[in-house]
C-alpha positions in Angstrom: 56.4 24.7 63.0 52.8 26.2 62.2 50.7 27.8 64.9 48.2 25.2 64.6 50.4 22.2 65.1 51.5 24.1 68.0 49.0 25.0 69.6 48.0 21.2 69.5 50.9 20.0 70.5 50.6 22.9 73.7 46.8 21.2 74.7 47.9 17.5 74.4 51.0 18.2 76.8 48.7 20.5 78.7 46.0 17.4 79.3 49.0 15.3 80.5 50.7 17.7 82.4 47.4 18.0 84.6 47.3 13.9 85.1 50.3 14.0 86.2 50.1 16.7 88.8 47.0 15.2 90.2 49.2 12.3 90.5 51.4 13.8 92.6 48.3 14.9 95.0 47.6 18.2 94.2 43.9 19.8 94.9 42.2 18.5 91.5 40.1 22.1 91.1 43.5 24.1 91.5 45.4 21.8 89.3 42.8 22.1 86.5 42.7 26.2 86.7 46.4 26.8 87.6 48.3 24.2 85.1 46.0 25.7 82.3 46.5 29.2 83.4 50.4 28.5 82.9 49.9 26.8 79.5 47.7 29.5 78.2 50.4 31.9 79.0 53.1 29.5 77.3 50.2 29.8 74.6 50.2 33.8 74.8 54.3 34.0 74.5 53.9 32.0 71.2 50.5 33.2 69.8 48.7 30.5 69.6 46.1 31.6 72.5 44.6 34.7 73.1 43.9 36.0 76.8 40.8 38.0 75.5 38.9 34.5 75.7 39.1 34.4 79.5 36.6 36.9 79.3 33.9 34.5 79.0 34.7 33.0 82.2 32.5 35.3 83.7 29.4 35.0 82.0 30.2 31.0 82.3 30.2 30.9 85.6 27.0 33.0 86.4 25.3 30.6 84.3 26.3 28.2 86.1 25.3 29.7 89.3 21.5 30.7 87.7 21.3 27.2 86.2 17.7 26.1 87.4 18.7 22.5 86.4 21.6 22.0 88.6 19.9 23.1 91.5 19.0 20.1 92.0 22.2 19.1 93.0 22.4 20.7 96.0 19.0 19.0 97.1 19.8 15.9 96.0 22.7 16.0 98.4 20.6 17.1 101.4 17.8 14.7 101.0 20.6 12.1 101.2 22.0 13.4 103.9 18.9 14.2 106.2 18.0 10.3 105.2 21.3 9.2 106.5 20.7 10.8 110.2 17.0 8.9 110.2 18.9 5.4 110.1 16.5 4.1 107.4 19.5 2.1 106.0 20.8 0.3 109.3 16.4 -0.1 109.7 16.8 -1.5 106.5 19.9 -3.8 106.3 19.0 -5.2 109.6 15.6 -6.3 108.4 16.9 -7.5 104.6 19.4 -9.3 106.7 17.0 -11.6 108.8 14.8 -11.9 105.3 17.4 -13.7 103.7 19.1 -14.9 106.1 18.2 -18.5 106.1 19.7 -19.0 102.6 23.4 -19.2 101.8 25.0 -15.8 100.6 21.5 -14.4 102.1 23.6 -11.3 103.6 25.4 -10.6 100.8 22.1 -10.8 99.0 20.6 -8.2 101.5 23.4 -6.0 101.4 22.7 -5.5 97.3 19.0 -5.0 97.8 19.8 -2.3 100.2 22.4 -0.6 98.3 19.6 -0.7 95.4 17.0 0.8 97.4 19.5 3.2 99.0 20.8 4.6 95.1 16.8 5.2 94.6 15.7 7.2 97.7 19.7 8.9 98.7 22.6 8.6 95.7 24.9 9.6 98.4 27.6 6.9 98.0 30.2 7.7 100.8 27.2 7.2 103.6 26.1 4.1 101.8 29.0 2.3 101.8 30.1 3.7 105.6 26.6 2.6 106.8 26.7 -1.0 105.1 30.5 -1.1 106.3 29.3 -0.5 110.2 26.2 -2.5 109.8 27.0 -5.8 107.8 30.5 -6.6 107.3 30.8 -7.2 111.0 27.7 -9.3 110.4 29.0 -10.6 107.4 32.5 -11.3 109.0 30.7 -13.0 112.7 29.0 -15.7 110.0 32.3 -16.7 108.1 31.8 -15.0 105.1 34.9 -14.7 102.9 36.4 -11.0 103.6 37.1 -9.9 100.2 33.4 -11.4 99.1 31.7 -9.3 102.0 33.9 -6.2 101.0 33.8 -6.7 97.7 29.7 -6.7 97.5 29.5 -3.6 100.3 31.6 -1.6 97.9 29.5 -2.2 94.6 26.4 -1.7 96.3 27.6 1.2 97.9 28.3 2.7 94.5 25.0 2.0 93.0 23.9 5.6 93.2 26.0 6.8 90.8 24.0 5.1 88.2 20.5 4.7 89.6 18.6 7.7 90.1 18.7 10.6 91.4 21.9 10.8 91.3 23.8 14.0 90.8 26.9 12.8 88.1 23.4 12.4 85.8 22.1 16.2 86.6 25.7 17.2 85.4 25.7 14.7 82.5 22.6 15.7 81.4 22.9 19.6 81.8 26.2 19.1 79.9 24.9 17.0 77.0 21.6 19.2 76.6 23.7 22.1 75.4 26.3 20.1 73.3 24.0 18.4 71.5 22.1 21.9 70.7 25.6 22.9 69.4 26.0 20.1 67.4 22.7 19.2 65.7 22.4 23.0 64.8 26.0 22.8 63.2 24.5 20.2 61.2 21.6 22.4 60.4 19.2 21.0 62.7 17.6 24.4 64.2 14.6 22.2 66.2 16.8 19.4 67.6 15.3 16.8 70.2 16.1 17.8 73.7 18.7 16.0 76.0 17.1 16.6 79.3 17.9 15.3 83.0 15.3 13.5 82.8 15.8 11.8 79.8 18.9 10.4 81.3 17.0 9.2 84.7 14.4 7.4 83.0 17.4 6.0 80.6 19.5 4.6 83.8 17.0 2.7 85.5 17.1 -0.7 83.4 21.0 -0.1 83.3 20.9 0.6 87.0 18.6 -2.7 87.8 20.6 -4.5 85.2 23.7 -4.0 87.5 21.5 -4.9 90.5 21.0 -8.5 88.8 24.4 -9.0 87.9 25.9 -8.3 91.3 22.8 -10.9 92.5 23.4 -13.6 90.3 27.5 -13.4 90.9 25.9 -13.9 94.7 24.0 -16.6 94.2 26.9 -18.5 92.0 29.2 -18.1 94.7 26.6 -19.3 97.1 26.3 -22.6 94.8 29.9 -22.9 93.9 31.1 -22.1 96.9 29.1 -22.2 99.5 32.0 -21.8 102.5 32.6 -18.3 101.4 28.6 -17.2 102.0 27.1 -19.2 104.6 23.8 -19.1 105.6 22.8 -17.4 109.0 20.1 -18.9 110.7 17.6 -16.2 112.0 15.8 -17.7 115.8 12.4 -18.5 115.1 11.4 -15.8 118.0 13.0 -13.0 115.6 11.1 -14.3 112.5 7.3 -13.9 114.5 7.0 -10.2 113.6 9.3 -10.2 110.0 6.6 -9.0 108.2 5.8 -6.2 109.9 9.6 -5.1 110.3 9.1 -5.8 106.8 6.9 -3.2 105.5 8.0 -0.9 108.0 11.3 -0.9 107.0 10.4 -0.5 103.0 7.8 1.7 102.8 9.3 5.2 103.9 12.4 4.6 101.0 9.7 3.2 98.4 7.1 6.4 99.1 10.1 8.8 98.7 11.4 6.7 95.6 7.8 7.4 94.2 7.7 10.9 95.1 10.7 11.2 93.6 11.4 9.4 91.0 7.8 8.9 89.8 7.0 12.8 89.6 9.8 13.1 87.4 9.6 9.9 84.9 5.6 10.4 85.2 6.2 14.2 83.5 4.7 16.0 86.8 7.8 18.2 87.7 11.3 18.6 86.7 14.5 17.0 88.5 14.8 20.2 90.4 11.0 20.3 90.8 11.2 16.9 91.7 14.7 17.4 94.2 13.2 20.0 96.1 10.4 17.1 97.2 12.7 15.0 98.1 14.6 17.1 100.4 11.0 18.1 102.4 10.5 14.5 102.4 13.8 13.4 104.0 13.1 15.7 106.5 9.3 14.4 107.1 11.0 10.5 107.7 13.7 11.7 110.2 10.9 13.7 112.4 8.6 10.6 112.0 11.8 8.8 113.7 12.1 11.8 115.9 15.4 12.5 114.3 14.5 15.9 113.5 16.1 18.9 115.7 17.8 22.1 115.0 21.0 20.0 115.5 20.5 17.3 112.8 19.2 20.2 110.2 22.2 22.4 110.9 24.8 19.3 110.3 22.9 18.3 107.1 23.2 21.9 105.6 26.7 22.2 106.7 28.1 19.1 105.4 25.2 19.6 101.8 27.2 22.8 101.1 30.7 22.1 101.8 29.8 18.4 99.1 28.3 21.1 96.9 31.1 23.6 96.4 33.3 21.1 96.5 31.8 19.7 92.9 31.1 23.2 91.4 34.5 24.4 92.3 35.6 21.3 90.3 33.3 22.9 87.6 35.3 26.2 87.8 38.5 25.1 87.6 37.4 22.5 84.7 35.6 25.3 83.0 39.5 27.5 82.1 40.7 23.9 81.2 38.2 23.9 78.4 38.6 26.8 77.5 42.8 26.8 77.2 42.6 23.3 75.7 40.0 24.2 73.1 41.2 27.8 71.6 44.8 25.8 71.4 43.5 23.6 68.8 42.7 20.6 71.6 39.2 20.3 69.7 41.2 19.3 66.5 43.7 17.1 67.8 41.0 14.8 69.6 38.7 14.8 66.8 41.6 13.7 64.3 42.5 11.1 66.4 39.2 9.5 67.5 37.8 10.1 63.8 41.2 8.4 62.3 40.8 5.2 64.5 39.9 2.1 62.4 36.2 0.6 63.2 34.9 4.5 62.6 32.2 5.5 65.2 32.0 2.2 67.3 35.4 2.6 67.8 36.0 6.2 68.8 33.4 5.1 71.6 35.0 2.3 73.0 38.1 4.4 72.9 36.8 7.3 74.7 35.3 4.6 77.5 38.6 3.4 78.0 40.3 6.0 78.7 37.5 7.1 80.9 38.1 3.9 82.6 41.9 4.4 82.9 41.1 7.9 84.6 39.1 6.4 87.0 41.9 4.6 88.7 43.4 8.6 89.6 40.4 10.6 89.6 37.1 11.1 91.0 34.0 11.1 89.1 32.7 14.3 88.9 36.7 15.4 88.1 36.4 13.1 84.9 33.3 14.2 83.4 34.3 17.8 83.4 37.2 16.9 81.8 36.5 14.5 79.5 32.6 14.8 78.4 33.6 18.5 77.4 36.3 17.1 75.0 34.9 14.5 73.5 31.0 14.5 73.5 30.8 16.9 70.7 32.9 14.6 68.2 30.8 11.3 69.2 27.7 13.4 68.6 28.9 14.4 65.2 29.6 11.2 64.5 26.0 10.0 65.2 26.0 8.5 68.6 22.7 9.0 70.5 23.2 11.8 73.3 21.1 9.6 75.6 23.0 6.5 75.4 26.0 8.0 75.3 25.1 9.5 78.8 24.0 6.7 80.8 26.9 4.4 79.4 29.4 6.9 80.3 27.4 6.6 83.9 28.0 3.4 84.4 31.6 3.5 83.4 32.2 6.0 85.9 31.1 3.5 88.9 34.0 2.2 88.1 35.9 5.1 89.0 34.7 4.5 93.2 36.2 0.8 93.0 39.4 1.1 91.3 42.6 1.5 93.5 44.5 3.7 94.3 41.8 6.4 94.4 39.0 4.4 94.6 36.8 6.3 97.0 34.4 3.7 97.8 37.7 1.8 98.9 38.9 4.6 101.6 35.1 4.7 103.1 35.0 0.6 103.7 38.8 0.9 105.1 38.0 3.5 107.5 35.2 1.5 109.2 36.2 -2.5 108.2 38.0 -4.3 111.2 41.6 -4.5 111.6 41.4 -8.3 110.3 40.4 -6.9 106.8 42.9 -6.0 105.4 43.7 -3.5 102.7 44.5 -5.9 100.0 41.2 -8.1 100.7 39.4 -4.6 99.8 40.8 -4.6 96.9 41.1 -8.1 95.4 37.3 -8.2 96.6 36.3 -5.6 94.1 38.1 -6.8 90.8 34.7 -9.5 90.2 32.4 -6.3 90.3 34.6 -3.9 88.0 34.2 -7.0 85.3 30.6 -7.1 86.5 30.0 -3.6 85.3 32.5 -4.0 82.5 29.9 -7.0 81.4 27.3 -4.4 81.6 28.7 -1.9 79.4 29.7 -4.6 76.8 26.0 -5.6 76.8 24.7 -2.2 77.1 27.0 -2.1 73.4 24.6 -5.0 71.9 21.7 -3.8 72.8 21.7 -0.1 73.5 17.5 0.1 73.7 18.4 -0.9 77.6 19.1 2.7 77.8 17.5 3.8 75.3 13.7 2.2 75.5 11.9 3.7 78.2 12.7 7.6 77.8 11.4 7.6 74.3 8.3 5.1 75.4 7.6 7.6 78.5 8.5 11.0 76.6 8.0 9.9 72.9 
């Protein structure tokens, strides 16, 4: 047997053999570095890797550390935080809730506004979903609402800041896709290629992002029409309704002005995401003192729990980082690139491929745990084939929302079950979300016919 074959052969039961120890349970950033580790040195003892190439672990990982771009992340995830000790989603549901309140699935309407507004101004997904657990399903559950509707809607919105932004699988995405596309188009002889940049893929994820929003709505309103005993109205007293404007406006405005500080300074061209993060994080802090929420307390908790999310996802990003490198100088590159290249229906194909299996991962693994697996692999064969960095990066987005919805390891699924009433039950959790995964499979499929929804705006605000 040739070294080649081998060495292929060593990477595609390498791949596997880290499924199936995450399977078993084991800590995903260990798994990645230690399985690879041990096929490397199966590698060694049959020469078909060389140890030499660890040294370039090093260097990788001080980039990562100096990457201007991805510190963001870190202040994307403590302008979320900060905003979830100033209670501006329970302000918010409360007030969405008596809004629509007087129509029939007017809750569940509410609760998918919120999450929408939530994914704009936080992207933290776990205190979404906790918050909208504590807040409406007992709500939800008091007007007769069918259980697995009310859960089922709480978890989708929830997850809506993986895709809307600023969220932090994007910076990742985007970082990632900016340098493999260099790669690629200068491979191809391209020496000035069009940057990928973060925010590129932020101003490419809002129409996907509100294209969700309008599917979860109108699956709402249908069951509202069709059947109207599993989202019934709730009445709001008319001495409640006197001040619902103000309540109003005083609920939206402090998420819409951070969403425009934000989000706006960034797709307007006036600062970078990082730029644009480190705004977001002063202004996070500016709402909880205006709700005198503000102390040495509250800042401490926020830092404490913004650096242990942090390390948590770049420790991910170590461990994936040996993967890549094992599973590549073992000939992994070649195998996946024969096998998506050799599919019949040529690049369309190797695409829908790759998103399955993406969507077969999500049912084990988390996000973030996906991307640096997969994206790594495969982005620089669907790039050589022609498919369009930018697309490819929000699409793979919304295919990774699945990822929070989809037992067993649906995390959006453990956050609703830790705070949802003993008379929801497990199973209701999950039979509620199966609608929403074919919801956002529906949006990839159209996001396939008509890939200027992601496409459009980035090149109409950055040319």
């Amino acid at each position: 047997m040739g070294t080649v074959l081998l060495g292929e052969i060593l990477a595609g039961l390498m791949f596997f053999g880290i499924i199936g120890f995450l399977m078993l349970g084991f800590p995903v950033a260990f798994t990645l570095a230690g399985v690879s580790l041990m096929f490397g040195a199966v590698g060694l003892a049959l020469g078909v890797f060389d140890i030499s190439n660890f040294g370039s672990l090093a260097p990788r990982y001080i980039g990562f550390m100096t990457n201007e771009v991805l510190v963001a992340v870190p202040l994307f995830i403590f302008m979320g935080v900060m905003l979830e000790r100033s209670r501006i989603a329970e302000q918010l549901l409360l007030t969405m809730g008596k809004l629509f309140g007087n129509l029939r699935g007017g809750l569940g309407i509410s609760v998918i506004i919120v999450g929408a507004l939530l994914a704009a101004s936080t992207g933290v997904v776990g205190a979404t979903v906790v918050t909208m657990g504590l807040i409406s399903l007992p709500a939800m559950m008091r007007a007769g609402y069918d259980p697995k509707l009310a859960s089922g809607v709480i978890c989708a919105s929830g997850t809506l800041g993986q895709i809307i932004p600023p969220s932090t699988v994007l910076i990742f995405m985007g970082d990632m896709l900016a340098g493999i596309n260099a790669q690629v188009q200068m491979s191809k002889g391209n020496f000035a290629p069009a940057p990928v940049s973060v925010g590129d893929l932020f101003a490419g994820a809002v129409f996907p992002g509100l294209l969700l929003v309008a599917l979860y709505l109108t699956w709402m309103i249908f069951k509202a029409i069709t059947d109207p005993q599993s989202c019934p109205a709730t009445p709001v007293p008319p001495e409640e309704r006197k001040d619902l404007l103000r309540e109003v406006v005083v609920a939206l405005v402090p998420p819409l002005l951070l969403i425009i500080a934000v989000l706006g300074s960034i797709l307007g061209g006036f600062a970078t995401a990082t730029e644009a993060a480190s705004v977001g994080a002063v202004g996070a802090m500016v709402l909880a003192a205006a709700r005198w929420r503000l102390s040495f307390r509250v800042v401490r908790e926020a830092t404490i729990s913004t650096a242990a999310i942090t390390s948590m996802v770049f420790i991910i990003l170590f461990g994936a980082s040996v993967f890549s490198i094992v599973f590549r100088l073992m000939g992994g590159d070649n195998l996946v690139h024969e096998f998506l290249s050799g599919l019949p229906g040529g690049t369309m194909a190797a695409v829908i491929m790759v998103m399955f299996i993406m969507f077969l991962l999500g049912f084990i693994l988390d996000t973030f745990e996906i991307i640096f697996i997969v994206i790594p692999i495969t982005a620089p064969i669907l790039l050589t084939m022609g498919v369009d960095p930018l697309w490819l990066g929000v699409i793979v987005g919304v295919n990774l929302q699945t990822s929070f919805l989809t037992p067993p390891f649906g995390f959006s699924l453990f956050y609703l079950r830790g705070v949802a009433p003993a008379s929801v039950s497990t199973g209701m959790i999950y039979k509620g979300i199966i609608p929403f995964v074919f919801l956002q499979i529906v949006a990839m499929a159209i996001m396939f016919a008509f890939p200027g929804i992601a496409t459009w705006l980035p090149r109409w605000i950055y040319g």
